[in-house]
GUVO-641000 format. One record per residue (C-alpha): residue in one letter; x negated, y negated, z. Coordinates in steps of 0.2 Angstrom, whole numbers, plus 5000, padded with zeros to 4 digits. Layout:
BEGIN
+------+------+------+------+
: rest :   px :   py :   pz :
+------+------+------+------+
:    A :    X :    Y :    Z :
...
+------+------+------+------+
END
This chain:
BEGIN
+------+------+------+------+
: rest :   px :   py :   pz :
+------+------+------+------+
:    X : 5000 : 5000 : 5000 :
:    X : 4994 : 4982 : 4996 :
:    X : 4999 : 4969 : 5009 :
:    X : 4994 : 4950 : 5007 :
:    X : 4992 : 4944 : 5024 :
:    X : 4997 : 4922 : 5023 :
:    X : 4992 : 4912 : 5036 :
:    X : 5006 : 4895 : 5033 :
:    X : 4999 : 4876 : 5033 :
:    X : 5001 : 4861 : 5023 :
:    X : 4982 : 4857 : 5022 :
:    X : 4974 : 4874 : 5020 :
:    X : 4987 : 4890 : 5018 :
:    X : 4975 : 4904 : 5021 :
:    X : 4979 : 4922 : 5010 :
:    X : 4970 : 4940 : 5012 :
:    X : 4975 : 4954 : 5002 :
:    X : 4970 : 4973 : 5008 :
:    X : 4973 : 4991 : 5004 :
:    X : 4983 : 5002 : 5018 :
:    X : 4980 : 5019 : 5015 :
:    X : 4983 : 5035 : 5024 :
:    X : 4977 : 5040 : 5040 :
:    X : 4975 : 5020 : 5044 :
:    X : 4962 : 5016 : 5030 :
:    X : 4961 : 4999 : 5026 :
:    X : 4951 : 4991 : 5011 :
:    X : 4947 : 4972 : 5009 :
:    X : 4952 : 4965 : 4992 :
:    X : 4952 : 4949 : 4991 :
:    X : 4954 : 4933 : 5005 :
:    X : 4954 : 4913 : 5001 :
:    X : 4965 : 4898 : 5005 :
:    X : 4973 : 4887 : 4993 :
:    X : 4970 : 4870 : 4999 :
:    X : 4978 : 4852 : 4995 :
:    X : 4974 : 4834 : 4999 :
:    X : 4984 : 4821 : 5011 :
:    X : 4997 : 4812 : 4998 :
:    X : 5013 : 4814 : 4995 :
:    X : 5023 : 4831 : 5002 :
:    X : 5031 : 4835 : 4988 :
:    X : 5015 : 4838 : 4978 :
:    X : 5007 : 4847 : 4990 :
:    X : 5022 : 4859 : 4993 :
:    X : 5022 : 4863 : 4975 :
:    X : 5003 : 4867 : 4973 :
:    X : 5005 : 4877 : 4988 :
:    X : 5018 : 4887 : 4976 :
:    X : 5008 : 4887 : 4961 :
:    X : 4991 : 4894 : 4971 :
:    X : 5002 : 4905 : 4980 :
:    X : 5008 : 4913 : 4965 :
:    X : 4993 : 4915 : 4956 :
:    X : 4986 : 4924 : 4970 :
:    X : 5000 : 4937 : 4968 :
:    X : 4998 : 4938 : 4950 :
:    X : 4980 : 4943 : 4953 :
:    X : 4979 : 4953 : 4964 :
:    X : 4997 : 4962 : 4965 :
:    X : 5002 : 4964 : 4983 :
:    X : 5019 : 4978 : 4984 :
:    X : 5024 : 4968 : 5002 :
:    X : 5018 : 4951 : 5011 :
:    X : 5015 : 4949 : 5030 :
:    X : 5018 : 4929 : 5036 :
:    X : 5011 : 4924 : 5052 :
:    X : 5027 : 4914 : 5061 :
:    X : 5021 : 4895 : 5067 :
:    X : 5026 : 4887 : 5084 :
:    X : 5020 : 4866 : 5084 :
:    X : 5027 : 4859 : 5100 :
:    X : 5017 : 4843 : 5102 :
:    X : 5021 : 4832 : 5083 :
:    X : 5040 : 4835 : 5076 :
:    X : 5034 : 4827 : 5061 :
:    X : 5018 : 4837 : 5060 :
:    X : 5033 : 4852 : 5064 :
:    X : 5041 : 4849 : 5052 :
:    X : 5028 : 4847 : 5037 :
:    X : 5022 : 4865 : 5044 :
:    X : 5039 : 4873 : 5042 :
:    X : 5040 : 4866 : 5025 :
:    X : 5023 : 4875 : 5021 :
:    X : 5028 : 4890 : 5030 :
:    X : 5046 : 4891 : 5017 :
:    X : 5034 : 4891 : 5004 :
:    X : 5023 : 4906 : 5011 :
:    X : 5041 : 4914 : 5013 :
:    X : 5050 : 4911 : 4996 :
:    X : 5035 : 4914 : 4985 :
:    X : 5032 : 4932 : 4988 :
:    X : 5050 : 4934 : 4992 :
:    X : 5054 : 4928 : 4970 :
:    X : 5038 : 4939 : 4966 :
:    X : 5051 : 4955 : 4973 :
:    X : 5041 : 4958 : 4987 :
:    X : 5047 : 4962 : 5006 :
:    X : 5042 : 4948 : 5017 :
:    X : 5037 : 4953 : 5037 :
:    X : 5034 : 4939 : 5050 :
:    X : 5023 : 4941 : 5065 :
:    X : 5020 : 4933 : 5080 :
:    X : 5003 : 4924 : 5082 :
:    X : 5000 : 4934 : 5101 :
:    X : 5007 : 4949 : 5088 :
:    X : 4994 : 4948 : 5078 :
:    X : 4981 : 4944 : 5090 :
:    X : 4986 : 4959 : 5101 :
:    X : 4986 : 4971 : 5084 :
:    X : 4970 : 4965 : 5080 :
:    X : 4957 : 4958 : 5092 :
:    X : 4968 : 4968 : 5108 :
:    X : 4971 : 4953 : 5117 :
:    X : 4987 : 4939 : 5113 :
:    X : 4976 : 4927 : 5115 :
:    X : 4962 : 4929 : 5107 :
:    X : 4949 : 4913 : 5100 :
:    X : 4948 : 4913 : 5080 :
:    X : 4929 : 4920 : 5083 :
:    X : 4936 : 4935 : 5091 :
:    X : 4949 : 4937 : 5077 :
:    X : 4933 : 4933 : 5062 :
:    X : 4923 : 4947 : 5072 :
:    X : 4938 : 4960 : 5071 :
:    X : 4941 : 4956 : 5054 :
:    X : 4924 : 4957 : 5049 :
:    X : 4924 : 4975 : 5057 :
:    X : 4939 : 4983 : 5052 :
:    X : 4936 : 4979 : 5033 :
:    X : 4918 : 4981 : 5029 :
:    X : 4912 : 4970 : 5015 :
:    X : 4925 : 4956 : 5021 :
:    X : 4917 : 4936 : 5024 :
:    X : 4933 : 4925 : 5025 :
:    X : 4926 : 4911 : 5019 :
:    X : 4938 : 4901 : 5031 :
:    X : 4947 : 4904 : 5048 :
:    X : 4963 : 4903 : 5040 :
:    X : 4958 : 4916 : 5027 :
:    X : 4953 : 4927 : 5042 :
:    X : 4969 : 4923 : 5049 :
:    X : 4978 : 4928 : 5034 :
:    X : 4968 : 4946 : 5035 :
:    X : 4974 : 4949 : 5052 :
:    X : 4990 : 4945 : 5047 :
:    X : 4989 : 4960 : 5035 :
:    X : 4981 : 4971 : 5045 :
:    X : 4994 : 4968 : 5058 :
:    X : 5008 : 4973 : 5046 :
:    X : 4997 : 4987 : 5042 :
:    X : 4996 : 4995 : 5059 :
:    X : 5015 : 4992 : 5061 :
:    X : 5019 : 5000 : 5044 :
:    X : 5007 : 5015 : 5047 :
:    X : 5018 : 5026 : 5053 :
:    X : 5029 : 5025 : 5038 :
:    X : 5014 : 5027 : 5026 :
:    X : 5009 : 5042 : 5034 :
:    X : 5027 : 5049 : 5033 :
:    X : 5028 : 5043 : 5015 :
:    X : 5013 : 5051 : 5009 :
:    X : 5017 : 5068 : 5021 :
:    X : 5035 : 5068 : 5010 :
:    X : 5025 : 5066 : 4995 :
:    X : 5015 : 5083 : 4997 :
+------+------+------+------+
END
């Protein structure tokens, strides 16, 4: 199974794409972040669609894993996120694909162990549960855990799936 992880924002919206195999396997593939300029909102919502989609034309995910967002402090700056993270929603949701949100402590627990573990904690885990992988970015290495949180969630029914098909 392909799974791109996104990792919503309005400046930088981090992506990592992996391969979920059987018995737990996972394979890096790609990771990156598409990234706009301060300006207008509009704009930047839309190139935030138009990276995001090439990013699934490229590299072909079969489902996508969105980390939620929680802001408290800035409504604006709430808002503007939420409006990004309908964007890391709707795209992969017109491209056919299943969409799964997850937590932030979700991810963090599934990956690093912990809820609240620091970004170099999450890099590290990253790096070590796909071999070969140097986000270039934290919000690339976010993205990636997001995938490889959905793909310790969805293990169990890989496992089942591929037992059915022998």
């Amino acid at each position: 199974m392909r799974v791109i992880g996104i990792d919503p924002g309005l400046r930088r919206m981090g992506w990592g794409v992996i391969e979920a195999g059987a018995g737990g396997r996972l394979r890096h593939v790609a990771s990156g972040a598409v990234a706009t300029d301060s300006g207008d909102l509009a704009p930047r919502l839309a190139l935030l669609a138009a990276g995001l989609r090439a990013v699934l034309a490229r590299h072909a995910p079969e489902v996508a894993a969105v980390e939620k967002t929680f802001v408290n402090r800035d409504p604006a700056g709430a808002l503007k996120l939420g409006q990004a993270r309908g964007v890391a929603l709707l795209i992969p949701a017109e491209a056919g694909l299943a969409v799964h949100e997850y937590a932030p402590n979700e991810v963090k627990k599934t990956v690093v162990g912990v809820g609240h573990a620091e970004k170099a904690q999450i890099l590290h885990m990253v790096r070590l549960l796909l071999p070969g992988a140097d986000p270039a970015s934290a919000d690339a290495a976010d993205a990636l855990a997001v995938a490889i949180c959905h793909a310790q969630h969805a293990g169990p029914a890989l496992r089942a799936a591929s037992e059915a098909a022998r």
